[in-house]
Structures are given as C-alpha cells and as structure tokens.
LUMBA-560226 format. One record per residue (C-alpha): x, y, z; residue in three letters. Coordinates in steps of 0.25 Angstrom, whole numbers, padded with zeros to 4 digits, always signed. Each point is the difference from the previous one (the first is absolute). Layout:
<sites>
XYZALA/...
</sites>
This chain:
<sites>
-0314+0699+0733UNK/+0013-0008-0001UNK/+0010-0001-0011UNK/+0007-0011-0006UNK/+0014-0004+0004UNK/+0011-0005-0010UNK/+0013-0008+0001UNK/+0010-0003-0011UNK/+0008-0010+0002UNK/+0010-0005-0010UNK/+0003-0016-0005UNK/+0010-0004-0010UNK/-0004-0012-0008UNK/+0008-0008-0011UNK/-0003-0009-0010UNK/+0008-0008-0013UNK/-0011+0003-0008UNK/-0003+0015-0002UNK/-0001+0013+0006UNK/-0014-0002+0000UNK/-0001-0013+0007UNK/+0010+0006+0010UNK/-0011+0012+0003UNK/-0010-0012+0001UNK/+0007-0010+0010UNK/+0003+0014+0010UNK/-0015+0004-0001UNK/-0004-0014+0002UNK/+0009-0002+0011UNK/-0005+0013+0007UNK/-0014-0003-0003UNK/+0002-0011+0011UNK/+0005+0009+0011UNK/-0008+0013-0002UNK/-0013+0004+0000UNK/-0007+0012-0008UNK/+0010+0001-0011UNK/-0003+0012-0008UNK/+0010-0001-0010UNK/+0015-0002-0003UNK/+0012+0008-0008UNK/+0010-0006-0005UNK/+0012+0007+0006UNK/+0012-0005-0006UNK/+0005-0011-0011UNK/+0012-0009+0001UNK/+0004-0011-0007UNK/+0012-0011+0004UNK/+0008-0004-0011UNK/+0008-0014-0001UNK/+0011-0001-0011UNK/-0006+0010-0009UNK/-0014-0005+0003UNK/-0012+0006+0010UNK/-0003-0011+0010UNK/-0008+0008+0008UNK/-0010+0012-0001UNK/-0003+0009+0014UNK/-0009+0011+0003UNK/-0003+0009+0011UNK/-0014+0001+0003UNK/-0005+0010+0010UNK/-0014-0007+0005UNK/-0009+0011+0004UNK/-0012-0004+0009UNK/-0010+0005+0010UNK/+0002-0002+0014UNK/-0011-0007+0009UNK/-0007+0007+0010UNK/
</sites>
C-alpha cells in the first residue's frame, strides 16, 4: 500500500484592500497552477506603507498539496 506525497510550496500575494483579501488573491492564484491543495498557512504578514499610510498588504502562504502519481 502507498502513502501520500506532500509539497509546500510558497506564494506571496498582495492586495490594497486587506490582509484577508491578500490571503485570497494568493490561494486564488495558486488554485490555477496546483492541483490537490490540501491547505494553506499564512507564513508571514507585511504591509507597505506610503506617506504614513498602508498602500499595500502582503502575505506569505505556504501551499501545501499532494503530489500526483
């Protein structure tokens, strides 16, 4: 009997919006390219800021998903 094969594989998304909109563009956008998606982390949370102002919210996901056979 065979076991199931992982890979984790990171994205970084942003968005002007939120934090949570950010984590959804990147797990859109990954859901495109990978199959089998079993889950995702958020690995780290950034923001770039403009004159006192956040312009821009990033993540780092880490994409986990099962490998094909």
């Amino acid at each position: 009997m065979d076991g199931r094969v992982a890979r984790v594989t990171e994205v970084v998304a942003g968005s002007p919006k939120s934090f949570d909109d950010a984590v959804m563009v990147g797990f859109r956008r990954a859901s495109k390219t990978l199959r089998g998606i079993t889950g995702i982390k958020v690995k780290d949370w950034r923001a770039r800021v403009e004159d006192g102002k956040i312009v821009e919210y990033r993540v780092t996901l880490e994409v986990l998903f099962i490998l094909e056979s």
